[in-house]
N, C-alpha and C positions, 0 to 999 in steps of 0.2 A: 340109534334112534335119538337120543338123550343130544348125541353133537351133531345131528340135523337137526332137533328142535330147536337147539341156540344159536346156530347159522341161521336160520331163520329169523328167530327172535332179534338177534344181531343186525342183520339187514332192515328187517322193518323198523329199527329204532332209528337207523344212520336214514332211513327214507322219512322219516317222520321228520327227524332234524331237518334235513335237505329240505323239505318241503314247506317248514314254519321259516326256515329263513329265510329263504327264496319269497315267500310270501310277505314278510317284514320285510323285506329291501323293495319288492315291491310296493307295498302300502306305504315307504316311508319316501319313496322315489315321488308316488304318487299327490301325497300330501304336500311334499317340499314344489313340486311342480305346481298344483294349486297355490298353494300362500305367496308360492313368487310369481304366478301371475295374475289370480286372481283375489289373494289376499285383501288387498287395499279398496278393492270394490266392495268387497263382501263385508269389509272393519267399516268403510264409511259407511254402509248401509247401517249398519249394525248398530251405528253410535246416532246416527238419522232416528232412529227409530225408538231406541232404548234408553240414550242418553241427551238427548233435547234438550232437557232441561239443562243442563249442567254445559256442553259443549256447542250447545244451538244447533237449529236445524239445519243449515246449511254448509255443514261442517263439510272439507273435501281432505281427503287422503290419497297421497300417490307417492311408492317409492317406486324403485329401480335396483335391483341387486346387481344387476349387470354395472351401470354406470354410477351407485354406491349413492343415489342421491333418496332423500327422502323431501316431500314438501305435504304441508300441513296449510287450508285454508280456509278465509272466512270462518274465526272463531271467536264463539262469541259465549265469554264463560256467566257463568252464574252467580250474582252478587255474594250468595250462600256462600258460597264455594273460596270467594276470595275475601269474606270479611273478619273470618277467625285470624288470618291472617293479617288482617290492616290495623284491627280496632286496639288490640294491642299497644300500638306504638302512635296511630294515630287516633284523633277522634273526630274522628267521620265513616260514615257508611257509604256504600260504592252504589254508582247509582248504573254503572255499566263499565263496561271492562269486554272491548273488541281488538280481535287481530289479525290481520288482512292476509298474511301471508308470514309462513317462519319454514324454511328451507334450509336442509341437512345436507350438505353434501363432501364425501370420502371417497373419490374411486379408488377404491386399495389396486386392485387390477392392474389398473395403468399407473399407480405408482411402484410397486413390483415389477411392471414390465421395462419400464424407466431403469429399476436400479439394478436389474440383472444385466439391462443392454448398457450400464454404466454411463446414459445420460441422465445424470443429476439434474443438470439443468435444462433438462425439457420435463421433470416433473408438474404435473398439474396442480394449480392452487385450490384447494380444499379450505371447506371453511363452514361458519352461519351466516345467512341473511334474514332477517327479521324487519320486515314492514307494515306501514299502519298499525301501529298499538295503539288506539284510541283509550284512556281511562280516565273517568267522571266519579268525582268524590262529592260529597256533599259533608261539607263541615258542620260541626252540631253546635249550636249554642254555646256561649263563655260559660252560662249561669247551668249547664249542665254537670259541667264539674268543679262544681264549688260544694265543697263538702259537708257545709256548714248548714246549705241551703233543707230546710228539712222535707223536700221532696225528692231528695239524696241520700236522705239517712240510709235507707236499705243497700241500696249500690256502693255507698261507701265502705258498710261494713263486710259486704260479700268482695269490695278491692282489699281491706283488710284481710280476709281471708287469705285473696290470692298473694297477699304479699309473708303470710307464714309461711304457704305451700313454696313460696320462690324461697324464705330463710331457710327452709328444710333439703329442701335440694340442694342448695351452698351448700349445708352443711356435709351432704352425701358427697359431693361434688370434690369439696376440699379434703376429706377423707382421702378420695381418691386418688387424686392428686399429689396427696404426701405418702402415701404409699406407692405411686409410680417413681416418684421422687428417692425414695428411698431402697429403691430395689436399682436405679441406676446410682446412686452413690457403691451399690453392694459390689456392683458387676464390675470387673477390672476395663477401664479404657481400652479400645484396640490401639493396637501398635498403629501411630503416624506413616503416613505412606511415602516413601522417597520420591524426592523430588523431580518432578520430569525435566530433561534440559530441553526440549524442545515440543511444538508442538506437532509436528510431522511427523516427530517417533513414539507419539503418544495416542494415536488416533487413530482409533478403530474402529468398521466397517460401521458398524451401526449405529456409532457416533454420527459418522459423517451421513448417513444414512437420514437420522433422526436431526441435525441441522438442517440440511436439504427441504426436509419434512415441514421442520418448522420454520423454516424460512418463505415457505409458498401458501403460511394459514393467512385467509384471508374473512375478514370480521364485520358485518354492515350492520346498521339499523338504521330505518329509513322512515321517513313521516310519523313521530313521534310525538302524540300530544298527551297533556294533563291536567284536566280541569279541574279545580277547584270551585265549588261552587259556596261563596260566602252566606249567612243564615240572611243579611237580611240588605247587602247592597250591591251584590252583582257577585259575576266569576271573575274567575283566574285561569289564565291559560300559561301552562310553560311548556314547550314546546319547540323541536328539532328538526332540523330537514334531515341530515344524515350524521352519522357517527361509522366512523370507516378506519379499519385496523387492516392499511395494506399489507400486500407482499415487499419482504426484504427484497434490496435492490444489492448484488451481492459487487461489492467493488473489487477485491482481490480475495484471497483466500482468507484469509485472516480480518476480515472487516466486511461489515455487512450495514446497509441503510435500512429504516425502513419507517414509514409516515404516516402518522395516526392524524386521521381529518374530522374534526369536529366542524360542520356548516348548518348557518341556518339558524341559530341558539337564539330564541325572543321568548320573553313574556309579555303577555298582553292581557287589559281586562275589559271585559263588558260589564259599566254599570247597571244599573237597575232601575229603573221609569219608575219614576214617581207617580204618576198616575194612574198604570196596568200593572205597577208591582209585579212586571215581568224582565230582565234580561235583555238587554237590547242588542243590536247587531251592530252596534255602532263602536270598533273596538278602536283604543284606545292603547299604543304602546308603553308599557313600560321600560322595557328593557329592549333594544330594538337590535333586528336580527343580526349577528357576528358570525363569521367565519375562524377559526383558531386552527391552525396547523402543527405539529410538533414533528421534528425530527430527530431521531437517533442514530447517530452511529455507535456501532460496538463490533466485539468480537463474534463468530457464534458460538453460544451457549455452550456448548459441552466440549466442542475442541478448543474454546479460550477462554471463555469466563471462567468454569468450574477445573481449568490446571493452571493459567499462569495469569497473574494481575496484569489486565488491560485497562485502557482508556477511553472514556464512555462519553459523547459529548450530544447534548440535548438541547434542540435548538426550538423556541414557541417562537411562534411567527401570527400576530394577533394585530387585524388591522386598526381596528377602532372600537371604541365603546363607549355603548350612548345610552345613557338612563334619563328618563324625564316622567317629573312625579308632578300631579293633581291633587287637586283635595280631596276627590271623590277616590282616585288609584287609591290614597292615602288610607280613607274606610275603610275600602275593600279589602286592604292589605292588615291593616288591624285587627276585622273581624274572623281574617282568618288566622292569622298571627295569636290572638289572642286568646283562642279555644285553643290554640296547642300549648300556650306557656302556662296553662289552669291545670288542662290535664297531664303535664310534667310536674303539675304542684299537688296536683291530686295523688296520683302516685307513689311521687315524695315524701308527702301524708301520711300514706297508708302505711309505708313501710316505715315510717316513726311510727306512729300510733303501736303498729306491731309491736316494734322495740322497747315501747315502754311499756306492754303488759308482760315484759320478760322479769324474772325474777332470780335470785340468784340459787344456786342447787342445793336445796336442804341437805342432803345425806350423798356427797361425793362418794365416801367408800361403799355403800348401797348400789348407784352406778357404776362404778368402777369394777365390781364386782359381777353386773349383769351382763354388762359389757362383753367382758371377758368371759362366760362363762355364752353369752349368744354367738361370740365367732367361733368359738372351741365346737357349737355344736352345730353352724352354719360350714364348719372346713371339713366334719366328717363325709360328705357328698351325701348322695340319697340315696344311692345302695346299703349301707350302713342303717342308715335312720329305717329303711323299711324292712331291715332283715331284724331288727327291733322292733319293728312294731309287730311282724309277725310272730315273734317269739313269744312276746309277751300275748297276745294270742292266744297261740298256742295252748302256754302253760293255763293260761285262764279257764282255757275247755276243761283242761284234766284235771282241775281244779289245786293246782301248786299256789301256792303264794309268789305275789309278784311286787315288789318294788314299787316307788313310787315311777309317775311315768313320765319322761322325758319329754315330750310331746306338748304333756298340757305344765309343762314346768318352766318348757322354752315360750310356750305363748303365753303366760304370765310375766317373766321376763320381756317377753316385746312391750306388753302394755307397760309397764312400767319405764321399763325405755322411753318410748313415746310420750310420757305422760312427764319424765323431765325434759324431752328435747322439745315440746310443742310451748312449755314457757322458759326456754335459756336461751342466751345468746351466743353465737354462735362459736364465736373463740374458747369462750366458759367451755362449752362442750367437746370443743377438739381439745384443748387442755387435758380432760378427764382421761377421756380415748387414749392420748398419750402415755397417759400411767396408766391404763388399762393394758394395755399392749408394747409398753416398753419401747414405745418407738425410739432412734436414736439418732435425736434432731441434733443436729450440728452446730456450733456456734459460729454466730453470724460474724463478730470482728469482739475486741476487748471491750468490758463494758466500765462503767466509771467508778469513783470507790464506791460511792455510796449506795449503790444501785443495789435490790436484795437480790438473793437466786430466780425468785417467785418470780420477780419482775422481768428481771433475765431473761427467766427461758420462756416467760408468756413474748417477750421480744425476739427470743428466737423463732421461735413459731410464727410467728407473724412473717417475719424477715423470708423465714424456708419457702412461704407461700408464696410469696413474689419475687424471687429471686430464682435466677438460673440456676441448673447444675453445677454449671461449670464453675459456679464461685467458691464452692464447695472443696474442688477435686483443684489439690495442689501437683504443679507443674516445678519443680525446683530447678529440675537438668533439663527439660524440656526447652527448644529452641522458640523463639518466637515465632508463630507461623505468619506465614504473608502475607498482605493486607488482598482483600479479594478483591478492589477496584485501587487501581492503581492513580487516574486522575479519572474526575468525574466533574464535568462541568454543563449547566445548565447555563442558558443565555434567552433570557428575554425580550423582544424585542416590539414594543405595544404603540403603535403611530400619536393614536389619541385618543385620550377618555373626556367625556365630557359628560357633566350629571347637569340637568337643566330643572328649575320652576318654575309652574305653570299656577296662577290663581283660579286658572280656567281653562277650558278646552281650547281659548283662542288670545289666552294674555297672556305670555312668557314673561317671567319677574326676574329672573338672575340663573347664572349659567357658571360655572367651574368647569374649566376646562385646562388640562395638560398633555402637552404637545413629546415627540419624539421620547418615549420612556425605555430603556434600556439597562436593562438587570443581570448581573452575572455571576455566578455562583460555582466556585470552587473550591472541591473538597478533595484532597490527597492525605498520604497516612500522616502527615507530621502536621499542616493547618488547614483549616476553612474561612474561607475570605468571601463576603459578597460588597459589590460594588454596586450601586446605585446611580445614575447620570437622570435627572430632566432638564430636557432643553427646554420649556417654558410652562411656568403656573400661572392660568389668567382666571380673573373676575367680570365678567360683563353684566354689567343692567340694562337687561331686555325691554325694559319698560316704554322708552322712545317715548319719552317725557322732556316737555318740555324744563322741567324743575331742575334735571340734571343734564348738565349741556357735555359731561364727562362720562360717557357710557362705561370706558375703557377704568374701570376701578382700579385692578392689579394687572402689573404684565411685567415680561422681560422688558430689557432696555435695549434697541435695537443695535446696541454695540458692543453687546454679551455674546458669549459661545452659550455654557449651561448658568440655566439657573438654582438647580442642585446636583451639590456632587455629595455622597456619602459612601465611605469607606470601610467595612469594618472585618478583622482579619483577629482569630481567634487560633492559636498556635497550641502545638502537643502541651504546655507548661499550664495549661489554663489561661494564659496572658490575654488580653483584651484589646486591640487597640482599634479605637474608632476617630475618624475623620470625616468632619462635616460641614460644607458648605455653600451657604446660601447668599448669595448676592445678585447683584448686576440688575434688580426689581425697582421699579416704580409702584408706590401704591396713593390711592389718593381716597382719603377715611368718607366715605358717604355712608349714612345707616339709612336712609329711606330704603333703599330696597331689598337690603338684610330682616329690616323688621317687616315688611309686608311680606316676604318669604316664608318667614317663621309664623307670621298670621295666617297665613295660603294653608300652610301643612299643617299648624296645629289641630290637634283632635278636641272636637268636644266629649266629653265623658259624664255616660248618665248616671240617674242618682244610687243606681244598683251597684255599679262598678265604683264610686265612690265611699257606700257603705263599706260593701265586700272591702274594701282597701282599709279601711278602720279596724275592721275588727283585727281580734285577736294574731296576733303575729306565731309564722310555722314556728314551731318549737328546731331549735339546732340539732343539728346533727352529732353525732356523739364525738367528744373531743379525737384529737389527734394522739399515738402515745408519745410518751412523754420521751424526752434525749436520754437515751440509753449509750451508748455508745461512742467509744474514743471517736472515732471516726465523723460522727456527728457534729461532735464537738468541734474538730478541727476544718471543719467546712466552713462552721460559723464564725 
């Protein structure tokens, strides 16, 4: 009776099982069939309706798991959304921010099917494309951030603020730091890897797998603008047709091309109507549109870059270049220029103003002390701490005597902490830390006679903070390892640039212009050489004035090759050697049209920005320290 009751029992457990997972593969068959077919209808809807605000109404979503692609359209975010992010660094508020189209696509599939059927090179190129990014800023005021201005006091003190909260995180930050630092000084280097002699017996499947791979990523961004909109004389538009990171073109095994296309590249502004104090349509280039091409040839990445030094050659192919400046472009470019160099001054400010309410640390061994006695009770974990607190508890009900309590001893200790690190600066305090914890900072190189310890090792500290590992961890029998680019040359090649003055939308005043420019730059393990050639520097006055019967100011002499050559080649020794020269030029001195150019551009400046420039000058920044070290010395 007893072993038919658990044959039974037995059966109906193993039928129960059977039956919940049977039913879980189907709900999960189930699900997975919804989300890949119907997911992307159901997420647009979803975000149509719930998220509006945030990613616009007319948001579209479509992937394909079969064909690995994902695309994402008509998006149109929400200024909220992006100005925590802007205002930060810039100062301006976003006045919109749209994206027409951003397309994901990976067929893993048909790359697997590729590399099992071992054609590599019918793998499909995978990649991003991202078009129409339209973003409108609107820049604030000069007299916004000026910190002096006393409809600024409150925001200046609350950037003070956030300029503690940023010395406080340094201060965490570099903590962190010198303790990752110092647990890699602890840890024994791995053994060097033997040298491969070739790279055909070095190269393995998903090496070559993951070249292929990266050899067919393909990178676009297409109709790309950005407005700036100045507070009080027009906008700025800078703005791209395309940015295009082809597919490598593979020449033989060991060498591979591949062509990054910048087209398209203008700035342009609309001024501002004086009359309607609106933005007019009537744009006006600044910087007019360029094409820039670059090519590379290299090894691929994992079966030659990263085992044997190759040779890497980089060629920019840049037809022309044309700037032509206004007095009005001029404004425009000010106004916005000049709310960004206030609020780099604002900031600057703030994080002085901080540094002088720092004060030096009354009672070191008081810190020192808390210090150490906060991580000792931060490294026990929290099992520990709560099987403490429950004890003490405990003994509390049963009425034992208890100790004083850890708890409220450690957060006394924090305050106090915090209450020296919110006015020290911040080397003062990693100093402390250091004799609080023994840390065992390294010396950086010999220091000079006269130098104290103090000083010393406040230098070493400094030094460990910016200085690699690796300067640290001595190599004595260690073989030199091999330089990871073997030759690497960059080659320039620029038709012509020419910058032009305009007094006016329709008077051209003087032109600079340089013809056939070509640049080359060579860097191998032993020197670096760049060469420089222009085949001609000209001056014209546009003017077509009768006054100057010599338009032709400066130019080559039509019996010259170049008119500058410069040479300059810098060797393993530190040695220097430069060659340079300039000849084969006519020039003929006229200042009319020099000084009406610098009349055309010069800015008028009102009586605010004139003030503001009187007053009180930024306080400096805190000295440099002082020559510590032989090595120093011998620089000098």
């Amino acid at each position: 009776m007893l072993l038919d009751l658990m044959d039974r029992w037995m059966w109906w457990m193993m039928a129960c099982m059977w039956t919940c997972t049977w039913y879980g593969m189907l709900v999960t068959f189930t699900i997975t069939t919804l989300v890949v077919s119907l997911g992307d209808y159901l997420l647009t809807l979803a975000l149509r309706l719930g998220a509006a605000s945030i990613v616009g109404k007319s948001i579209s979503i479509r992937w394909s798991f079969l064909q690995g692609s994902l695309v994402v359209e008509n998006l149109c975010f929400s200024p909220s959304l992006l100005e925590p992010q802007i205002t930060p660094y810039l100062p301006a508020t976003v006045d919109k921010a749209t994206l027409r189209r951003v397309s994901l696509s990976v067929p893993i599939f048909a790359i697997l099917y590729q590399f099992f059927a071992r054609k590599l090179d019918a793998i499909p190129t995978w990649g991003m494309e991202v078009d129409g990014l339209d973003v409108a800023l609107v820049i604030d005021p000069a007299m916004k951030w000026r910190w002096k201005v006393q409809e600024n006091k409150a925001r200046f003190a609350a950037a003070v603020e956030n300029a503690k909260s940023a010395r406080l995180q340094l201060l965490e930050a570099h903590t962190a730091l010198i303790l990752q630092k110092l647990v890699a000084l602890a840890t024994p280097p791995p053994p060097s890897p033997s040298p491969t002699a070739t790279v055909a017996t070095s190269a393995s499947s998903h090496e070559v797998l993951l070249d292929a791979i990266a050899q067919k990523v393909k990178v676009s961004f297409t109709n790309i603008a950005i407005k700036l909109f100045a507070p009080t004389t027009g906008s700025l538009t800078f703005q791209w047709s395309a940015f295009r990171l082809c597919p490598s073109t593979v020449l033989d095994p060991l060498l591979e091309s591949r062509q990054i296309e910048l087209l398209g590249v203008g700035m342009a502004i609309n001024p501002l109507d004086a009359k309607t104090n609106l933005v007019t349509t009537a744009t006006t280039s600044v910087l007019y549109p360029f094409d820039l091409r670059i090519v590379a040839d290299h090894a691929p990445v994992l079966q030659g870059l990263l085992k044997t030094s190759k040779d890497v050659h980089v060629a920019l192919e840049w037809p022309e270049l044309h700037l032509a400046m206004e007095p009005t472009q001029m404004a425009t470019l000010n106004a916005i220029v000049a709310p960004m160099a206030d609020h780099a001054t604002w900031l600057a400010q703030a994080a002085v103003t901080d540094q002088l309410t720092c004060v030096d640390i009354g009672d070191p061994t008081q810190y020192i002390s808390d210090y150490k006695a906060h991580v000792a009770y931060t490294s026990q974990g929290v099992v520990p701490i709560w099987r403490d607190t429950f004890l003490r508890r405990f003994h509390s009900l049963l009425g034992s005597a208890v100790g004083s309590n850890p708890s409220e001893d450690e957060a006394h200790r924090v305050a106090r902490l915090q209450a020296v690190e919110a006015t020290s600066v911040v080397m003062d305090v990693l100093a402390l830390r250091r004799e609080a914890l023994a840390w065992p900072i390294p010396s950086y190189g010999d220091a000079l006679p006269h130098i104290s310890d103090t000083t010393k090792a406040a230098a070493d500290l400094d030094k460990f903070l910016v200085t690699p590992v690796e300067h640290y961890i001595a190599k004595p029998n260690a073989p030199p390892s091999p330089p990871f680019l073997n030759d690497l040359t960059v080659a320039l090649a620029l038709d012509r640039v020419s910058v032009q003055c305009w007094s006016s939308h329709t008077k051209p005043v003087l032109e600079l212009y340089m013809d056939a420019i070509s640049t080359t730059m060579t860097a191998t393990p032993t020197a670096t050489s760049v060469e420089l050639i222009v085949r001609s520097i000209g001056l014209h006055d546009l003017r077509k004035t009768a006054a100057n019967v010599f338009p032709h100011i400066l130019g080559r002499n039509p019996d010259c090759s170049n008119m500058v050559q410069v040479a300059c080649r810098v060797d393993s020794a530190n040695d220097v050697t430069v060659n340079c020269v300039v000849a084969n030029f006519s020039f003929l001195l006229v200042t009319s049209p020099l000084i009406e150019a610098m009349q055309a551009l010069a800015l008028d400046e009102d009586e605010d920005v004139l003030i503001w420039r009187d007053d009180d000058v930024v306080p400096p920044p805190p000295s440099s320290p002082p020559v510590v070290y032989m090595e120093q010395v011998d620089r000098i």
